[in-house]
MISE-622865 format. One line per 10 residues: number of its first residue (from 1); for each residue y, x, z of N, C-alpha, C. Coordinates in pm, 1 decimal, always signed. Atoms other than C-alpha are relative to their C-alpha. Layout:
N
NUM> Y X Z Y X Z Y X Z; ...
REM end
This chain:
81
1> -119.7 +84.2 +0.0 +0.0 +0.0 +0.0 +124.4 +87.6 +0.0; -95.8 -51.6 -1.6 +344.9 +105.7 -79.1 +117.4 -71.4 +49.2; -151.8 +86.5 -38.4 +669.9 +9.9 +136.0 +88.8 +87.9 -58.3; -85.2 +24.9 +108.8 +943.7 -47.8 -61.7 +153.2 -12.3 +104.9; -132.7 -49.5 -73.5 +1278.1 +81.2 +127.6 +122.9 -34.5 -0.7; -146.5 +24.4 +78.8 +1646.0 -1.5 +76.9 +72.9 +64.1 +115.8; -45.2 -80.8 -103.2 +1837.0 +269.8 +230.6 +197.2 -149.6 -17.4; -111.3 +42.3 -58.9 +2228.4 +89.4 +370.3 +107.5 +121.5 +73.0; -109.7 -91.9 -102.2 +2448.8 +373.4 +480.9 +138.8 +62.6 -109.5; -86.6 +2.9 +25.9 +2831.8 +435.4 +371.2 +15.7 +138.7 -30.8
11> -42.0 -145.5 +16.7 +2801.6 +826.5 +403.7 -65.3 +18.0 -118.2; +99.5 -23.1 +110.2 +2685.6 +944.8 +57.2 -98.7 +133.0 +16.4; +95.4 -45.6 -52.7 +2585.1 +1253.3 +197.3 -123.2 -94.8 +59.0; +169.5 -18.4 -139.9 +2343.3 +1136.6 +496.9 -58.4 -159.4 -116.7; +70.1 +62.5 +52.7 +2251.3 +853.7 +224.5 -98.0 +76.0 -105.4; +74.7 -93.2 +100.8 +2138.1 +1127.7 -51.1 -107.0 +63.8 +120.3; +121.2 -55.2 -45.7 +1948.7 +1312.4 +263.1 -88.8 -88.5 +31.1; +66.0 +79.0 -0.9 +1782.0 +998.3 +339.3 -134.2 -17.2 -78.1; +75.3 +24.4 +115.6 +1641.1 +956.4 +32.0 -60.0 +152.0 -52.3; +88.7 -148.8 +26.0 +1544.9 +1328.9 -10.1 -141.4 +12.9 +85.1
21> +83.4 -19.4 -132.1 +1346.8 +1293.5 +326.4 -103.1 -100.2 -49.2; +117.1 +109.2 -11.9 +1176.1 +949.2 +279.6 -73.6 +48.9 -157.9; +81.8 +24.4 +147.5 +1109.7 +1037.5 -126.7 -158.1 +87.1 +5.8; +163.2 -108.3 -5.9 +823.5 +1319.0 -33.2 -76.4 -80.8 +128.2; +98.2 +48.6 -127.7 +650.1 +1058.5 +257.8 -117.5 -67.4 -117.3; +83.0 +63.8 +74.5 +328.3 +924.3 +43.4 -25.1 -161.4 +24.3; -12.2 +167.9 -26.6 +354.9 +556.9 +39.3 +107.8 -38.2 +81.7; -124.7 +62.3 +8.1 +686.1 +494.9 +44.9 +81.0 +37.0 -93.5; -67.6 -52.3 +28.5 +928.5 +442.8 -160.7 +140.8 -85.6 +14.5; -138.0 +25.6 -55.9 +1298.4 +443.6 -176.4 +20.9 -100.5 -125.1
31> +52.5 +84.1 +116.7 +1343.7 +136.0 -443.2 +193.9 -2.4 -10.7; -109.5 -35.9 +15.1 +1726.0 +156.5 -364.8 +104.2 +25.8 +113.6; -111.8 -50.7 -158.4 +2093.2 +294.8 -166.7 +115.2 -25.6 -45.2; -138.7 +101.9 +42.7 +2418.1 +58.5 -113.8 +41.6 +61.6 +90.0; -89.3 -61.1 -125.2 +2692.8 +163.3 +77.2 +97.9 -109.5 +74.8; -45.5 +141.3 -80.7 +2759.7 -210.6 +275.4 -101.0 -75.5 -31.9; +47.1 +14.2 -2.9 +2677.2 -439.9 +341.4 -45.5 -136.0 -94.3; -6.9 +36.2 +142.8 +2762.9 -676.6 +25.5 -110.9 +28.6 -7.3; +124.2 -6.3 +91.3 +2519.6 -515.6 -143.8 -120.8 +39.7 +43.7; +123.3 +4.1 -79.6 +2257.8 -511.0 +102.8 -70.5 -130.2 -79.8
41> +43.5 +120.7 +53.8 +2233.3 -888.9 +9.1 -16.1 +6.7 -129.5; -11.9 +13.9 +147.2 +2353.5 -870.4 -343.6 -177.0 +42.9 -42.1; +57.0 -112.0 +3.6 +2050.9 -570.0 -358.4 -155.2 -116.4 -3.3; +111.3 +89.4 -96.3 +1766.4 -831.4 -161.6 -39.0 -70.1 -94.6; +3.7 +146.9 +91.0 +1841.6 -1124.8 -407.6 -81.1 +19.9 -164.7; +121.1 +15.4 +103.6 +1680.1 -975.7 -682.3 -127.0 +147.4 -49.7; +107.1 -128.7 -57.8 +1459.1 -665.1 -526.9 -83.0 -83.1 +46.4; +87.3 -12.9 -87.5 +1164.4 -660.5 -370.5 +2.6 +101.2 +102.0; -78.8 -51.4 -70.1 +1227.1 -517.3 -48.4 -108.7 -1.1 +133.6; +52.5 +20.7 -87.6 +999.0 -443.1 +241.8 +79.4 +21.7 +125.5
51> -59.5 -74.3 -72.0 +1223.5 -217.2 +484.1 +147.5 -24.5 +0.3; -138.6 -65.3 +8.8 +1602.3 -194.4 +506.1 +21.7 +78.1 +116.6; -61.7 -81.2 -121.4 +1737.6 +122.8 +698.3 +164.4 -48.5 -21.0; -157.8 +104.5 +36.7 +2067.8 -59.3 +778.0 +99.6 +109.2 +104.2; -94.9 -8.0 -45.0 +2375.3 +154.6 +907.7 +106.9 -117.5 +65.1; -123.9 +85.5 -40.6 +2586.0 -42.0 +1150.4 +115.4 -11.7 -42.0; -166.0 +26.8 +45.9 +2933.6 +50.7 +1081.4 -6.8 +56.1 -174.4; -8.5 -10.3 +158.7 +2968.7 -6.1 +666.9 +142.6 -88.2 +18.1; -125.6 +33.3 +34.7 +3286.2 -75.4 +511.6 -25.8 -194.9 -63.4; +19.7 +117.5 +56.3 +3322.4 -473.6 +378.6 -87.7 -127.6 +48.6
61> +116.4 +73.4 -67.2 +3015.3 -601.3 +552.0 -46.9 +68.9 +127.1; +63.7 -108.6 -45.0 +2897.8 -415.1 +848.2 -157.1 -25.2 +33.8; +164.8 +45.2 +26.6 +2486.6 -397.4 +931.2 +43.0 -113.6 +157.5; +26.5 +146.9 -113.9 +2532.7 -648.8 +1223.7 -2.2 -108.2 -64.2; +31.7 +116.0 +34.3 +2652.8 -919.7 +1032.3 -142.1 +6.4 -139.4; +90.9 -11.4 +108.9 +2418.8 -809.4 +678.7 -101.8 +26.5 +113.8; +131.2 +48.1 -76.9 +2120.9 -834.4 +983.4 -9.5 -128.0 -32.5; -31.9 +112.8 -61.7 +2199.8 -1166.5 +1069.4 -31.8 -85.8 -105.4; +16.5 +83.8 +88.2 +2200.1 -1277.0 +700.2 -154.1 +17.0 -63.5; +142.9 -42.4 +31.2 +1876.1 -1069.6 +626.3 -136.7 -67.4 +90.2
71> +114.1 +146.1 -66.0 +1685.2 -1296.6 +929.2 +23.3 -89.0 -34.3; +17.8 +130.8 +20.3 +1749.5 -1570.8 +804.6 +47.1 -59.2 -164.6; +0.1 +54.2 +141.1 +1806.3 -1559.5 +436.8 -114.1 +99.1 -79.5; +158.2 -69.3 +67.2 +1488.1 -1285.9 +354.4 -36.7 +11.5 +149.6; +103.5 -14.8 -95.4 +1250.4 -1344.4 +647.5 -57.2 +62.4 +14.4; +111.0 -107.4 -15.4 +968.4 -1122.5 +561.0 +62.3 +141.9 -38.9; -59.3 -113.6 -13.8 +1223.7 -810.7 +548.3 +20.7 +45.9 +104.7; +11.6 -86.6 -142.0 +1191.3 -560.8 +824.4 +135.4 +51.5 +14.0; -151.3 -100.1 +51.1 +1552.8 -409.5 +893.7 -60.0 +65.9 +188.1; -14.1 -153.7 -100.5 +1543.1 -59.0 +1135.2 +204.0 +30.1 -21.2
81> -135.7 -86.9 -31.5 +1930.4 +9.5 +1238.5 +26.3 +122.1 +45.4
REM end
């Protein structure tokens, strides 16, 4: 089985190391990386999406409220802050 990731963080650095780190774990992958939380949702609506690593403080959206919409508008999405 492969989980299917969606990195969330505003820094483009620590978002590029993110995705350097998780891309060499075997069965996982990184499927995509938004910087808010807009396009957390936007991202959801027509991904497949097992994981989101969600940064709290994002510009536009921050991950508290893009949680809030991710329980209860994609259910079976795991979010790690």
């Amino acid at each position: 089985m492969n989980t299917r990731i969606l990195l969330a963080e505003d820094f483009e650095i620590l978002r590029d190391s993110l995705m350097a780190l998780l891309r060499d774990i075997p069965g996982i992958s990184v499927v995509g990386a938004v910087e808010n939380g807009n396009d957390v949702i936007s991202f959801l609506e027509t991904a497949e999406v097992d994981i989101v690593l969600l940064d709290i403080e994002m510009p536009e959206m921050d991950g508290i409220e893009a949680a809030r919409i991710i329980k209860n508008k994609f259910k079976k999405v795991k979010i790690i802050m």
